[in-house]
DRENMAR-475277 format. One record per residue (C-alpha): x, y, z. Coordinates in steps of 0.02 Angstrom, whole numbers, padded with zeros to 5 digits, always signed. Layout:
BEGIN
XYZ;...
This chain:
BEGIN
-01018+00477+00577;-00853+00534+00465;-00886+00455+00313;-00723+00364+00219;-00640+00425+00045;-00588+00256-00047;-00467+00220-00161;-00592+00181-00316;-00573+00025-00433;-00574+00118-00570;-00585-00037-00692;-00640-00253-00632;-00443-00283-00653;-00382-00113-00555;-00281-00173-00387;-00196-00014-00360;-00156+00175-00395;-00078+00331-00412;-00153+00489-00306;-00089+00599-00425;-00160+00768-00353;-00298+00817-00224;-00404+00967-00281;-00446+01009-00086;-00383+01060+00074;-00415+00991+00228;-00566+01098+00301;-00636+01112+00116;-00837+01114+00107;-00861+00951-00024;-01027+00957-00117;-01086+00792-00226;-01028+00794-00382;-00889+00893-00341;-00692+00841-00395;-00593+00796-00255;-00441+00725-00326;-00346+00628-00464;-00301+00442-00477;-00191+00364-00598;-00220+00192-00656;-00116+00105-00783;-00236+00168-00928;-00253+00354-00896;-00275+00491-00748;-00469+00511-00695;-00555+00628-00575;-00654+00556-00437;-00807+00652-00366;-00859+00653-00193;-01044+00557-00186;-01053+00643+00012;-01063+00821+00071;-00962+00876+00196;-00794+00925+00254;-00632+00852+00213;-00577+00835+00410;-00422+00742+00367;-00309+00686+00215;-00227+00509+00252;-00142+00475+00095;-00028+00632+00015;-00058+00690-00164;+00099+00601-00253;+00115+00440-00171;+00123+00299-00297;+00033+00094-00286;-00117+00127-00185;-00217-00011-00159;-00420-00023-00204;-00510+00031-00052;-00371+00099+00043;-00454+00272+00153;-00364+00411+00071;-00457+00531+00159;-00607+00576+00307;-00753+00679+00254;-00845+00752+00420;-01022+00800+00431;-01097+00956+00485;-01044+00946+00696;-00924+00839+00675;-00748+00838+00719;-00568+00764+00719;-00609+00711+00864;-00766+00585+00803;-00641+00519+00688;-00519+00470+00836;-00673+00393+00901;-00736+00303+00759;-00676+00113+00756;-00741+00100+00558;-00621+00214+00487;-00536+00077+00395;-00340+00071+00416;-00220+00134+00248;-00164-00016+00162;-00034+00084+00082;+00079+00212+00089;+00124+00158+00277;+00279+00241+00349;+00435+00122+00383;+00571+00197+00471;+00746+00142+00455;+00806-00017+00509;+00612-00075+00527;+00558-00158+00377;+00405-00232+00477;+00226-00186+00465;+00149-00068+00568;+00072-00144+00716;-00087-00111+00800;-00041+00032+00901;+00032+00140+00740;-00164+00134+00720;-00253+00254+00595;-00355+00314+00768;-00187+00336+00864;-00090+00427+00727;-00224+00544+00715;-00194+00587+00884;-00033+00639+00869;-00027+00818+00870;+00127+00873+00861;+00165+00824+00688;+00032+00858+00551;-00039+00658+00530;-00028+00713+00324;+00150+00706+00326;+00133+00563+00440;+00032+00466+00337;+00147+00511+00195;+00287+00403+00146;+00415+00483+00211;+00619+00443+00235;+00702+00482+00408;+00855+00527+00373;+00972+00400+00525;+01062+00509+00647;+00963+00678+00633;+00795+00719+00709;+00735+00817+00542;+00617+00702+00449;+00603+00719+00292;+00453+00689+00160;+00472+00659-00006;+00350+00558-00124;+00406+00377-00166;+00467+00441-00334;+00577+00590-00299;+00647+00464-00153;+00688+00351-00311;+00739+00454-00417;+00857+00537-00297;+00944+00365-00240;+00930+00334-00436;+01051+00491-00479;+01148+00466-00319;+01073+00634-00228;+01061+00663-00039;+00878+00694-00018;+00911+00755+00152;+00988+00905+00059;+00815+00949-00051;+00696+01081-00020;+00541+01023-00048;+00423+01121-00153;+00282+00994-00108;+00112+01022+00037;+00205+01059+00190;+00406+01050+00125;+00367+00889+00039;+00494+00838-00093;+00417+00785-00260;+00472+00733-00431;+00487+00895-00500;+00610+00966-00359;+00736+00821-00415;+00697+00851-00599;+00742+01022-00559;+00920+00967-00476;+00954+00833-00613;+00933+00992-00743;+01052+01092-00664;+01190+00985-00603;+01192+01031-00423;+01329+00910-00348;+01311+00780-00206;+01366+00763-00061;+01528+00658-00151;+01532+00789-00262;+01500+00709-00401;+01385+00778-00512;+01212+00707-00520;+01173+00623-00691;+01065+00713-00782;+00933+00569-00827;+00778+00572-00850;+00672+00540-00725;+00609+00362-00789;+00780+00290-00818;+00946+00258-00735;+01133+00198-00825;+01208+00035-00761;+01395+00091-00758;+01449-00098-00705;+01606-00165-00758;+01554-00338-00770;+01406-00314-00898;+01365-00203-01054;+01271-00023-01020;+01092-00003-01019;+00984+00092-00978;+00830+00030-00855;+00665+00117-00909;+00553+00082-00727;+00405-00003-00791;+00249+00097-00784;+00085+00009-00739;+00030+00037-00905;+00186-00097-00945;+00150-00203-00807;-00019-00236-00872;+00018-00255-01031;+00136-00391-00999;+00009-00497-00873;-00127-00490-01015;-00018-00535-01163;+00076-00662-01074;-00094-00737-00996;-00170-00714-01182;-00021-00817-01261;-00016-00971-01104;-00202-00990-01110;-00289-00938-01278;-00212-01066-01403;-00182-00947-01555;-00197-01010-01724;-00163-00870-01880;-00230-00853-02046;-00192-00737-02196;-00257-00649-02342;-00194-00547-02474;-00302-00385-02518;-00314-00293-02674;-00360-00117-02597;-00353-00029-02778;-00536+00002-02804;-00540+00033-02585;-00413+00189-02611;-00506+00250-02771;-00668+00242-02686;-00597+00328-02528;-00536+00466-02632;-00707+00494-02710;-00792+00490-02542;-00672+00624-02471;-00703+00721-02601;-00896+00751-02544;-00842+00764-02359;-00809+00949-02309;-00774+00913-02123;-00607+00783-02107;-00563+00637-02190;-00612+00445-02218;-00468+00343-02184;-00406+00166-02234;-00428+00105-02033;-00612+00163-02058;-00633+00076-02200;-00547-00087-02120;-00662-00040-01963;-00807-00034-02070;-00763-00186-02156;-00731-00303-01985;-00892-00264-01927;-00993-00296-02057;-00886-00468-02093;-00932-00513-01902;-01108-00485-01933;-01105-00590-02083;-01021-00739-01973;-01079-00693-01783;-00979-00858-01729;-00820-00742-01755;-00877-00613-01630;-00861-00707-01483;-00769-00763-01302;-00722-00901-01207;-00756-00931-01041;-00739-01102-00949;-00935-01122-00941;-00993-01060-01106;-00939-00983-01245;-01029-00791-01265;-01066-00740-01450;-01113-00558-01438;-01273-00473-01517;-01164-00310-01531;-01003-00278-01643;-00905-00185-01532;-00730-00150-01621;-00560-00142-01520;-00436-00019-01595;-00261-00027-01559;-00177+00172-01514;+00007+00156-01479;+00016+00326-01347;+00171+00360-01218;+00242+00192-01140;+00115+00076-01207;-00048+00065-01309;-00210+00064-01273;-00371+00000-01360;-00539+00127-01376;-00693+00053-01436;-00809+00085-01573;-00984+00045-01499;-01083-00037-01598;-00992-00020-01775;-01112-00140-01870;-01244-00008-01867;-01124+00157-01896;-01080+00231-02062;-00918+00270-02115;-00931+00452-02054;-00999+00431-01891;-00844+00286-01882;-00732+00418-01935;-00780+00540-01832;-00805+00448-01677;-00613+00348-01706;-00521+00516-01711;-00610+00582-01543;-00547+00418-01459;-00387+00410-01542;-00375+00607-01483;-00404+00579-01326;-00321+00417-01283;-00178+00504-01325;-00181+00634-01203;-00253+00510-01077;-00426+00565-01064;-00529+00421-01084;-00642+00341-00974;-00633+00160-00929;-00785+00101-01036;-00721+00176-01187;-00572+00080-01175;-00631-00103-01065;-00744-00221-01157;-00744-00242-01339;-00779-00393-01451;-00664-00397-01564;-00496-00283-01606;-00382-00233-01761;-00212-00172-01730;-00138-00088-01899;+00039-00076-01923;+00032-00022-02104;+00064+00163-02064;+00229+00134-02000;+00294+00018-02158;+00250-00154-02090;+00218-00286-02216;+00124-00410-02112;+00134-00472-01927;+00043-00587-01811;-00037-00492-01658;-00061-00561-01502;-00263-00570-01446;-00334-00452-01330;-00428-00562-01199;-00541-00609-01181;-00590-00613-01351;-00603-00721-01478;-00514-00639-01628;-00383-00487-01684;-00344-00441-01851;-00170-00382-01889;-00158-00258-02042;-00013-00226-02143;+00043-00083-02245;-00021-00066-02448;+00094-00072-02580;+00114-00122-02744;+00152-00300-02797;+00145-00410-02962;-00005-00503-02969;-00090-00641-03116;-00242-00593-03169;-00336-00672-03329;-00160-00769-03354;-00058-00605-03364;+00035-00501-03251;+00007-00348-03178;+00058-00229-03031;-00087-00233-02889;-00083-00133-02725;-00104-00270-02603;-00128-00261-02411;-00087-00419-02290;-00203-00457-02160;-00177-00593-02034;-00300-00648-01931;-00245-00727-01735;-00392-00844-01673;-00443-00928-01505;-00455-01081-01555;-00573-01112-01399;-00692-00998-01466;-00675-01011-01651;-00657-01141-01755;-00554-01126-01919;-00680-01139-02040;-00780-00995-01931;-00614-00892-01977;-00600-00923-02112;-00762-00864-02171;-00733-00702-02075;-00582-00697-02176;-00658-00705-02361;-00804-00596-02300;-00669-00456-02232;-00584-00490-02384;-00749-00461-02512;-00785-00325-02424;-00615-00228-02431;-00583-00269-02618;-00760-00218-02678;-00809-00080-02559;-00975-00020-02631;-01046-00168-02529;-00991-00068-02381;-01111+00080-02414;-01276-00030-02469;
C-alpha cells in the first residue's frame, strides 16, 4: 500500500511549516534513515528522514511553498510493485491541507472532486505543479507557478510575474528569480522600475500617513509574540532586584583563564554557574505552574537567551547543577554557535526550568524580562560597571552588576525569590563557593 510522507510536528506547539527543499526526485529509491527533505519551523530548518523504504512515486507539496500544516501528505512513497496507479486507488492517501490551488475569481475551497485521487489522474499536467500553489494569470492559457513568496514579493515590488522565468523544478518561479529582478532593476510592465527592496520588506508611499517600512513577520516573530503576550495575560509577574559587586567574580575569572589553554570562561558562565547552584540551594525556585499542580523539577535545566536573525531563541544547559564551569563553557558556545546558524534541534532549545537573558554586553544597566513559559522564573542581567559604594562607613568605587529577577507569582512565592536572590547574589560576589 503507498505509504504517506507527513508534514512532521517538529515541536508540541508546531501547527505549520516551511518545505524548504526536497533532497529527492520523484522515482528516487528512499532507504530508512535517509534525508528526504527540509522543513522550516519558526525555530530553525531540520532534515526529516524517511522511517520507510521505497520509492518516492509522487511529490504533492513543491519544495518552497510556505505554512504547511502538521500532517499534511507532502509526498507518496511506493513499495516494491507498486505504482501511480495504487495511489489513484488508495482511498487513505490523506488529502493536502495546504498549499491547495485557487484559481482566480474562486476564493472557495476545493471540493470533493479536486480530490488528491482525481488530481493525480490528471495527466496532462505534471500533478507537482498542480499541487503547487500556483497563479493563473486571467485571460491567457499559460499557467504560471511561482512559490507563495516570489508571488509576494513580486505584487510587493509591483512586478508582472507572468513576465518571470522561473529558475525553479519545472519553470517554477522562486524567491531568488525576483531577488534577482529587484537587483537589477528590470522595469514593469508600467515601466516603472521595480524597487529594489529587500525581499522581507515593502515602503508604504501613502500620502495620508508617514513612511514605513513593513518587515513580514517571520514565524519565528509570530511565536514570539503568542508566548510573551500569553506569558504577560496569564503568569502574574512580580520583579525583584539586587545589586552585585562582581570585583572579586572578574579577578577570579581572570585567574581561571589563565590555566585554561582551550577558550575562555565568561561572565554568562559564571552567572550560569551561579543560577544553578542558587536553584539547588532553594528547589521551590525551579519550578512551573500548571492548573493541577505545581511541578518543582529534580533537574536544573538553564534557559539561555541568543538574540540570532529576526528573533531569539533560548538553548539549554542540561543539567547545569552538576557541570563545572568548563564543561558550561564549552557546552554554551556550541549552542550559542549553532543557534545562530540555525542548527539546533528542538530539545536543545524546548523545555528548560529556568532562563537568564543578559543584556549587559550591549550597555544595558538593568531591565525587567518577560518569563519564558511555562516557567516559574527569569533572571535579567545587566551590564558591570563601576559605581560609588559605602563600605565600613566610607566610600569607594565598586563594579556592580544589576540583576532583576521576574517571578510567577503562581509558582513562587516572594520569600522563595527572594532567597534565590541572596543565594545568586552570595554566590556571584564570593565565587570560590562556586568551585567547592
Amino acid at each position: 500500500m503507498p505509504i504517506s510522507i507527513l508534514m512532521p510536528a517538529l515541536s508540541p506547539t508546531m501547527t505549520e511549516g516551511n518545505l524548504v527543499a526536497w533532497h529527492k526526485q520523484e522515482g528516487d529509491t528512499i532507504s530508512p534513515g535517509e534525508v528526504i527533505a527540509e522543513i522550516e519551523t519558526d525555530k530553525a530548518t531540520m532534515e526529516v528522514e524517511a522511517v520507510d523504504e521505497g520509492k518516492l512515486g509522487k511529490i504533492l507539496i513543491s519544495a518552497g511553498t510556505e505554512g504547511v500544516a502538521v500532517n499534511t501528505t507532502i509526498g507518496v512513497i511506493l513499495e516494491d510493485g507498486e505504482t501511480l496507479e495504487d495511489v489513484k486507488k488508495d482511498s487513505e492517501v490523506p488529502k493536502p491541507e495546504a498549499s491547495k490551488p485557487i484559481l482566480p475569481n474562486k476564493p472557495e475551497a476545493l471540493s470533493e472532486e479536486d480530490s488528491v485521487q482525481n488530481i493525480l489522474e490528471d495527466t496532462g499536467t505534471s500533478s507537482v505543479e498542480i499541487l503547487a500553489d500556483m497563479t493563473i494569470i486571467p485571460n491567457q492559457t499559460d499557467r504560471v507557478f511561482s512559490s507563495p513568496l516570489a508571488r509576494r514579493m513580486a505584487e510587493q515590488a509591483g512586478i508582472d510575474i507572468g513576465t518571470v522565468k522561473g529558475s525553479g523544478p519545472n519553470g517554477r518561479i522562486i524567491k531568488d528569480d525576483i531577488d534577482s529582478i529587484l537587483k537589477k532593476g528590470m522595469p514593469n510592465d508600467d515601466g516603472i522600475l521595480a524597487k529594489q527592496l529587500s525581499s522581507e520588506m515593502t515602503v508604504s508611499t501613502e500620502v495620508a500617513g508617514p513612511v514605513y517600512e513593513a518587515n513580514l513577520n517571520t514565524p519565528m516573530r509570530k511565536v514570539i509574540a503568542r508566548r510573551l503576550t500569553e506569558s504577560k495575560q496569564t503568569a502574574p509577574h512580580f520583579y525583584m532586584v539586587a545589586d552585585c559587586e562582581i570585583d572579586t567574580l572578574l579577578e577570579t575569572r581572570s585567574q581561571l583563564n589563565e590555566k585554561i589553554e582551550n577558550g575562555k570562561i565568561s561572565v554568562n558562565d559564571l552567572i550560569i554557574r551561579a543560577s544553578a547552584l542558587a536553584l539547588k540551594l532553594v528547589p521551590m525556585a525551579n519550578a512551573s505552574w500548571t492548573e493541577k499542580e505545581t511541578r518543582v523539577y529534580k533537574n536544573v535545566d538553564i534557559s539561555v537567551a541568543v538574540a540570532i536573525d529576526g528573533g531569539l531563541i533560548t538553548p539549554i544547559v542540561k543539567d547545569a547543577g552538576n557541570k563545572g564551569l568548563k564543561a558550561i563553557s564549552e557546552e554554551m558556545k556550541d549552542l550559542a554557535e549553532r543557534a545562530k546558524s540555525g542548527k539546533l534541534m528542538p530539545e536543545e532549545y524546548q523545555g528548560g526550568t529556568f532562563s537568564i537573558s543578559n543584556l549587559g554586553m550591549y550597555g544595558v544597566k538593568e531591565f525587567s524580562a518577560v518569563i519564558n513559559p511555562p516557567q516559574g522564573a527569569i533572571l535579567a542581567v545587566g551590564m558591570g560597571e563601576k559605581r560609588p559604594v559605602v563600605k565600613d562607613n566610607a566610600l569607594s568605587i565598586a563594579t556592580i552588576m544589576t540583576c532583576t529577577l521576574s517571578v510567577d507569582h503562581r509558582v513562587v512565592d516572594g520569600a522563595v525569590g527572594a532567597q534565590f536572590l541572596s543565594a545568586f547574589k552570595k554566590l556571584i560576589e564570593d565565587p570560590l563557593r562556586m568551585l567547592l
